[in-house]
MARVOLUM-891801 format. One record per residue (C-alpha): residue number from 1; x, y, z. Coordinates in nm, 3 decimals. Example, Ala and Ser with C-alpha at 12.3 -4.5 7.8 and 13.67 -1.06 7.14 Angstrom:
   seq         x         y         z
     1     1.230    -0.450     0.780
     2     1.367    -0.106     0.714
//
This chain:
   seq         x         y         z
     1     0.000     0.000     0.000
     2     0.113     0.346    -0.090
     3     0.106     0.574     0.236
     4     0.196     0.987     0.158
     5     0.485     1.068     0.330
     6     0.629     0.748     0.374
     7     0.616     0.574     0.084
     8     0.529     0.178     0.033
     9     0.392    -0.012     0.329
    10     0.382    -0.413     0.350
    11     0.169    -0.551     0.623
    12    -0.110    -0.778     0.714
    13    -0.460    -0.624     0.546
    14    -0.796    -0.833     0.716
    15    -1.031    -0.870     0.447
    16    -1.451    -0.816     0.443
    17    -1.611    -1.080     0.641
    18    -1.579    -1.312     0.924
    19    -1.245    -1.373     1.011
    20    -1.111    -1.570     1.324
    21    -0.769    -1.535     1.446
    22    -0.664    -1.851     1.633
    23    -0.402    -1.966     1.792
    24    -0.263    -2.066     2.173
    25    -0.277    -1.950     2.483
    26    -0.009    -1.658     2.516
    27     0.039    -1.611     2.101
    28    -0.069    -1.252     2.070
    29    -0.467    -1.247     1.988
    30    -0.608    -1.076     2.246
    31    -0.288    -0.806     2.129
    32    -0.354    -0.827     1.797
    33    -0.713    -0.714     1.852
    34    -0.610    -0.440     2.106
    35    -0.417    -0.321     1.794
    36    -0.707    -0.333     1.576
    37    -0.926    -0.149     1.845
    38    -0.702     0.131     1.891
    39    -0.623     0.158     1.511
    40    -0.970     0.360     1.510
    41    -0.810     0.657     1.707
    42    -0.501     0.876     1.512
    43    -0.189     0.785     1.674
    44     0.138     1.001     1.767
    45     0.421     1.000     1.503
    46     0.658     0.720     1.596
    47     0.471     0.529     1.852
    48     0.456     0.260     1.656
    49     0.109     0.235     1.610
    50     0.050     0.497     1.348
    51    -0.021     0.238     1.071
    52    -0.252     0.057     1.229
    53    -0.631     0.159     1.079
    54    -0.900     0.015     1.176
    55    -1.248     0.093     1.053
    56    -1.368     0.384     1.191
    57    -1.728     0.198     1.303
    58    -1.525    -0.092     1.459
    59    -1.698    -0.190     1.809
    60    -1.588    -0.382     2.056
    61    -1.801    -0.648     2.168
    62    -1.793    -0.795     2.530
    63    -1.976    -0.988     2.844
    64    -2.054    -0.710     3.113
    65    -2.273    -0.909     3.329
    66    -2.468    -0.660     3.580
    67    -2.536    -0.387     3.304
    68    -2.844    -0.217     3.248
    69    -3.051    -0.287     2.909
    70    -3.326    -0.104     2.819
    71    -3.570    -0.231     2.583
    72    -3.344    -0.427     2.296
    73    -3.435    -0.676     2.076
    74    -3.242    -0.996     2.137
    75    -3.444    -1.247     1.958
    76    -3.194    -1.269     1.677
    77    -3.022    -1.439     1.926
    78    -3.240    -1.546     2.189
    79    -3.600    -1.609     2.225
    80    -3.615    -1.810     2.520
    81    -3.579    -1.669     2.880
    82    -3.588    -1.779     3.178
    83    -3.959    -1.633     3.353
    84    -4.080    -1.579     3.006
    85    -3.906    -1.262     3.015
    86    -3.950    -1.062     2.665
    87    -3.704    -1.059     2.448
    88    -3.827    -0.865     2.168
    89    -3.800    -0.527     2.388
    90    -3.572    -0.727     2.705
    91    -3.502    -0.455     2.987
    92    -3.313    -0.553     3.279
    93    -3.129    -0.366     3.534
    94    -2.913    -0.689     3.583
    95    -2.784    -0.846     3.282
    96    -2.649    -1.191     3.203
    97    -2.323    -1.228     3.020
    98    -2.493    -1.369     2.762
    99    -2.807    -1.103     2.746
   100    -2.549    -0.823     2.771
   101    -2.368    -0.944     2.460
   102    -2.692    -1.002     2.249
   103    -2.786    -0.671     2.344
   104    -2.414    -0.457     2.279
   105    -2.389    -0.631     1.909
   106    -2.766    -0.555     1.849
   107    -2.689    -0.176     2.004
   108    -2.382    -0.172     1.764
   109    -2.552    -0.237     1.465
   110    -2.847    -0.005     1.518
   111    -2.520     0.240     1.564
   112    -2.419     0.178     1.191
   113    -2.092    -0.092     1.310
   114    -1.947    -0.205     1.038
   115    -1.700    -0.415     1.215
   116    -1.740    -0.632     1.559
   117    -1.470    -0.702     1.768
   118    -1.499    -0.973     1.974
   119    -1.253    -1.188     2.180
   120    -1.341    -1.500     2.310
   121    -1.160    -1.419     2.675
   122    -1.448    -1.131     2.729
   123    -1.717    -1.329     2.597
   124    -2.029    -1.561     2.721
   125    -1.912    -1.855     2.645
   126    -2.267    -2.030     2.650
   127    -2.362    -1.712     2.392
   128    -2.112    -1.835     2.170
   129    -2.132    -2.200     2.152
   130    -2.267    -2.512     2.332
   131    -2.068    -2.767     2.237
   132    -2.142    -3.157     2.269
   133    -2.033    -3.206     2.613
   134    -2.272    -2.908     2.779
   135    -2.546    -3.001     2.555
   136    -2.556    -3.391     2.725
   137    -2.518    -3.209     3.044
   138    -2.802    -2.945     2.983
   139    -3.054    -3.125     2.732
   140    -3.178    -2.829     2.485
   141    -3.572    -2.798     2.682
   142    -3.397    -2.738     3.065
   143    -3.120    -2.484     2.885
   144    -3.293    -2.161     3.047
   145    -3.128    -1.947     2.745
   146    -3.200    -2.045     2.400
   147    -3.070    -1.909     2.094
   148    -3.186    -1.837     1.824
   149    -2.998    -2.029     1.508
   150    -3.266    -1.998     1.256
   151    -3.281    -1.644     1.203
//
C-alpha cells in the first residue's frame, strides 16, 4: 500500500467478512485485537502504532454481566428466557453475560458498526457455543437461554 509521506507499506490487510484469528494461549490475539481497536483513534508520530487503521465503526463487543438494558431486541439471538421474560424489547437492570452481549452487538448495529470485535476471553461462552459435552449435560428444553440459530 502506498502511504503519503512514507512511501510503500507491506503488512497484514484483514479482508470483508468473518475472520477468526486462532491460535494458543499466550500467542498474541487478544494483542492483535487491542491493535485493531485502537487503530480507530489517530496515533502520535513514531509510537509505533500509526499504521494501524481500523475501521472507523469498529466496536468492541464484550460480556458485562450486571449492566443495564433497556428495551433491545435480542431475539436474533435469543427467544427463550428464563420467567418468560421478553425478548423482543428485554429490559433488565441486571444483565447476564450472555443477554449483555446479544444486546451490545444488536446496540452496535443499530449504531451503523461495520466491524465487531470480539474476543473470546471477554465473551459468554454459553452465547457463543454449546458444544457436545454441555449439551448432554443441559438437554436443549432445561437450557434456560435459548438461541436463536434460525434467524
Amino acid at each position: 500500500m502506498a502511504v503519503p509521506n512514507h512511501g510503500r507499506l507491506k503488512g497484514m490487510g484483514i479482508p470483508k467478512g468473518v475472520t477468526l484469528i486462532v491460535g494458543g494461549g499466550f500467542h498474541g490475539k487478544t494483542t492483535l485485537l487491542s491493535a485493531i481497536e485502537r487503530g480507530i483513534y489517530p496515533h502520535i508520530p513514531g509510537d509505533g502504532r500509526e499504521y494501524v487503521a481500523t475501521h472507523p465503526s469498529a466496536v468492541k463487543i464484550r460480556s458485562e454481566d450486571g449492566r443495564n438494558i433497556e428495551k433491545v431486541d435480542i431475539s436474533p439471538f435469543i427467544n427463550r428466557l428464563p420467567q418468560g421474560k421478553d425478548t423482543l424489547r428485554f429490559s433488565t437492570d441486571n444483565a447476564s453475560g450472555s443477554t449483555s452481549q446479544a444486546a451490545s452487538i444488536i446496540e452496535a448495529l443499530e449504531m451503523g458498526a461495520q466491524v465487531l470485535l470480539i474476543d473470546e476471553d471477554t465473551s459468554a461462552t454459553n452465547f457463543m457455543i454449546r458444544d457436545e459435552r454441555m449439551q448432554k449435560l443441559v438437554p436443549r428444553e432445561n437450557e434456560p437461554i435459548t438461541l436463536s440459530l434460525t434467524r
